[in-house]
C-alpha positions in Angstrom: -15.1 132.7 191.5 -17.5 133.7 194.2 -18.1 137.4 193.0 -21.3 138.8 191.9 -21.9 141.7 190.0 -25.2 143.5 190.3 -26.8 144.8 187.3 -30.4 146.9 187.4 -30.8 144.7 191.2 -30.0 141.4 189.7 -27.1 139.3 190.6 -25.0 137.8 188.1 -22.3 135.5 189.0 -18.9 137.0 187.8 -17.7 134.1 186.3 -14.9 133.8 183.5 -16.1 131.4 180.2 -13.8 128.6 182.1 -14.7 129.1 185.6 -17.9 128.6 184.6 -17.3 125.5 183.0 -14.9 124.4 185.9 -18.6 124.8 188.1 -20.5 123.0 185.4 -18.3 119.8 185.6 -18.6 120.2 189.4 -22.7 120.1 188.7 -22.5 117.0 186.8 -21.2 114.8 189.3 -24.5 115.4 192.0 -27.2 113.4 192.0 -29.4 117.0 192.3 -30.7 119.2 189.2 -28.2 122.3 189.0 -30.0 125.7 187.4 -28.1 127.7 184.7 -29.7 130.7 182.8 -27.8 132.9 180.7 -29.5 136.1 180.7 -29.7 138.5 178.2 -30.7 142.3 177.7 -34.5 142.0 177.3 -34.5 139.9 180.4 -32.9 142.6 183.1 -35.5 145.1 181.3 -38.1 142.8 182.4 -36.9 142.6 186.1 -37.7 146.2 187.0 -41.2 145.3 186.2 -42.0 141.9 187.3 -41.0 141.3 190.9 -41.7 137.3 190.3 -39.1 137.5 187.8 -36.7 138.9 189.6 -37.3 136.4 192.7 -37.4 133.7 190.3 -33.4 134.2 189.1 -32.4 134.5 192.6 -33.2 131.1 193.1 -31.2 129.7 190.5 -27.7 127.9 191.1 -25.9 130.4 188.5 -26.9 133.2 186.6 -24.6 134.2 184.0 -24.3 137.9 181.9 -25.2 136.7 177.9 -23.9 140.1 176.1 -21.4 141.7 176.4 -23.6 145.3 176.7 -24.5 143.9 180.6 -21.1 143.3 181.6 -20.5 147.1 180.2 -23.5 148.7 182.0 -21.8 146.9 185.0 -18.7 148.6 184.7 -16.8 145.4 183.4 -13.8 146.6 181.0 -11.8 143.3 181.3 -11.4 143.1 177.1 -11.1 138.9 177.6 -14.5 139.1 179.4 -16.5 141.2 177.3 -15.3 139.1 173.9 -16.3 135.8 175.7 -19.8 137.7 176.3 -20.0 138.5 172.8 -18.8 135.5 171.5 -20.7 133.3 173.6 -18.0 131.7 174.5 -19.6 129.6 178.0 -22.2 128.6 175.7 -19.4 127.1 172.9 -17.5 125.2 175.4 -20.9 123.7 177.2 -22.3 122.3 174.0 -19.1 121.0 172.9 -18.5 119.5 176.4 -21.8 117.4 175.6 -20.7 117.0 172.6 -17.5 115.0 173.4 -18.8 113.3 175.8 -22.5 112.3 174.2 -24.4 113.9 176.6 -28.4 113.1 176.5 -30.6 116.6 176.1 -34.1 117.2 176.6 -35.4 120.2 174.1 -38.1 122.7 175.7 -39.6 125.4 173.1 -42.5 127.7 173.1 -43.5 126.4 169.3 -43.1 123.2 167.6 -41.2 125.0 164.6 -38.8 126.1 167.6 -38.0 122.2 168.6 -37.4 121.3 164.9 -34.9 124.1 164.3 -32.7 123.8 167.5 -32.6 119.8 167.5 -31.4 120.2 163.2 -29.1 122.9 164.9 -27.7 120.5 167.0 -27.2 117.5 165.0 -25.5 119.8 162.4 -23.0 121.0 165.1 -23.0 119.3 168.1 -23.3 115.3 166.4 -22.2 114.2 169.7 -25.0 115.2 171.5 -28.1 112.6 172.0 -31.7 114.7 171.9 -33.9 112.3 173.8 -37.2 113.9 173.6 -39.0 117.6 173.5 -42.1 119.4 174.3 -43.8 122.6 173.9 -44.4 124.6 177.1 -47.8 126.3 176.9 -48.1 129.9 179.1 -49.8 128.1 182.2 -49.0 125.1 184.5 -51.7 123.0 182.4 -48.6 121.0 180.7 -46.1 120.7 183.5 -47.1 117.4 185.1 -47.1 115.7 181.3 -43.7 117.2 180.7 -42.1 115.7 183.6 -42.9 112.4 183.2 -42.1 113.1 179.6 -37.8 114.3 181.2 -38.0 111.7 184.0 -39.2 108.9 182.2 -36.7 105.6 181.8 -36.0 105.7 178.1 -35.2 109.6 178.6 -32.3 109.8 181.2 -31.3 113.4 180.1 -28.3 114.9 181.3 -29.6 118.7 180.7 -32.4 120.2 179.7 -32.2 122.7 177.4 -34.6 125.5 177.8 -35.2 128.1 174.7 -38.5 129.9 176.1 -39.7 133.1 176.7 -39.7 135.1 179.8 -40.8 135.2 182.3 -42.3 132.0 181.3 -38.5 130.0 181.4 -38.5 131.0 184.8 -41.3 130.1 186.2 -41.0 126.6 184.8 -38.5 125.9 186.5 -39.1 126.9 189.4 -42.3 125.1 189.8 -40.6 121.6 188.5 -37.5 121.6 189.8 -38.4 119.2 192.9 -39.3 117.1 190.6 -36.8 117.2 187.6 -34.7 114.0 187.2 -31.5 115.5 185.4 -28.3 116.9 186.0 -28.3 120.6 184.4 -31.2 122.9 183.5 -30.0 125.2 181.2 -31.9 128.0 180.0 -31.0 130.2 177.3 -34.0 132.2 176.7 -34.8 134.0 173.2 -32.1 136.2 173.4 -29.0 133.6 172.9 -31.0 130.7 170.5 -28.1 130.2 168.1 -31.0 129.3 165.7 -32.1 133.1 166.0 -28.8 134.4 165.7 -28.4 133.7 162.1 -31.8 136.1 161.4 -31.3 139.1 160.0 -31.5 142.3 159.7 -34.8 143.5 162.0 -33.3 141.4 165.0 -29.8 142.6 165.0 -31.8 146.1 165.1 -34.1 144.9 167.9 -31.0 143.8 169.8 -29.4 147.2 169.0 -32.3 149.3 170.9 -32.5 147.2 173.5 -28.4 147.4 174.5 -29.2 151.1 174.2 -32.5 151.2 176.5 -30.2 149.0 178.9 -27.7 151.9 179.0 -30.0 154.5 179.9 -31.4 152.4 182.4 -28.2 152.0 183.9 -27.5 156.0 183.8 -30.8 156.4 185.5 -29.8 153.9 188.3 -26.3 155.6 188.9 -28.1 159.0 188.9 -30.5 157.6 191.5 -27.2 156.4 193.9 -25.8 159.9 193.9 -28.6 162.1 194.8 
């Protein structure tokens, strides 16, 4: 469970779906904020060009592959992994761990709209969980103090909070607040992996489909580099 695996200079923890969770349950019982972020393909393209980015992942707690394309470009060929990847299986099994056991989620979104359609998400699929509150992250640090007191406050109490925004925007968010963040799990799922996007259509699945194939080149470029 302590493996990494390094894709375009970013480490990913090599976690299975349920080791993952196994670390997760670990999480909940400290008193301190854990950070989660599942990262997709348009993220690692970012990396290569935004050096905050990059330092910005290395200082969260775990850092897990989202598609199943990154655990390929890593050389991965375990056929259990790569479905979970696809499948978003760690993701599954997190939300219906709060699920069962009613845990309290705090919703952060780039756009109003965005709130709206993951918290109906949720309380179509996941009736368990308890949304306490949400708030729209603007692009600059004008919000951030609000937003705390907003997740800390008494009435909120929030067990995770549930990040859908851009990057490199997610990451710096958190990595300003976390000192201050009163809750057990930060979890940030970025663009990439809102299961409120996944049911778009036809333009995104084709966005997704160039970016998996720009990852691979990348990848080809990097391996070319190594053997000169």
């Amino acid at each position: 469970m302590d493996g990494k695996t390094n894709v375009l200079d970013v480490q990913l923890d090599d976690y299975t779906a349920k080791e993952a969770m196994k670390t997760v349950t670990e999480y909940m019982k400290t008193e301190a904020v854990n950070t989660i972020e599942i990262v997709t393909v348009d993220i690692l393209m970012r990396v290569a060009e935004d050096v905050a980015l990059k330092e910005n992942l290395e200082q969260l707690d775990m850092v897990l592959a989202g598609d199943e394309a990154i655990l390929e470009a890593a050389g991965v060929t375990e056929r259990r992994r790569l479905q979970e990847a696809e499948g978003q299986v760690f993701l599954r099994m997190l939300m219906r761990f709060f699920h069962k056991n009613h845990s309290k989620i705090f919703l952060l979104a780039d756009r109003e709209e965005e709130l709206l359609q993951i918290e109906n998400y949720l309380k179509e699929t996941c009736g368990g969980v308890q949304v306490v509150g949400s708030a729209v992250v603007p692009d600059d640090e004008s919000a951030d103090d609000m937003i705390m007191n907003r997740i800390n406050g008494a009435e909120t109490e929030a067990d995770c909070v549930l990040a859908i925004l851009s990057s490199p925007k997610q990451e710096a968010f958190i990595k300003r607040c976390k000192a201050v963040l009163n809750a057990k799990i930060w979890l940030g799922i970025g663009k990439g992996l809102d299961p409120v996007r996944k049911r778009a259509g036809w333009k995104e699945r084709m966005a997704d489909f160039i970016e998996k194939k720009i990852l691979k080149r990348e990848i080809e470029k990097e391996k070319k580099k190594k053997d000169i």
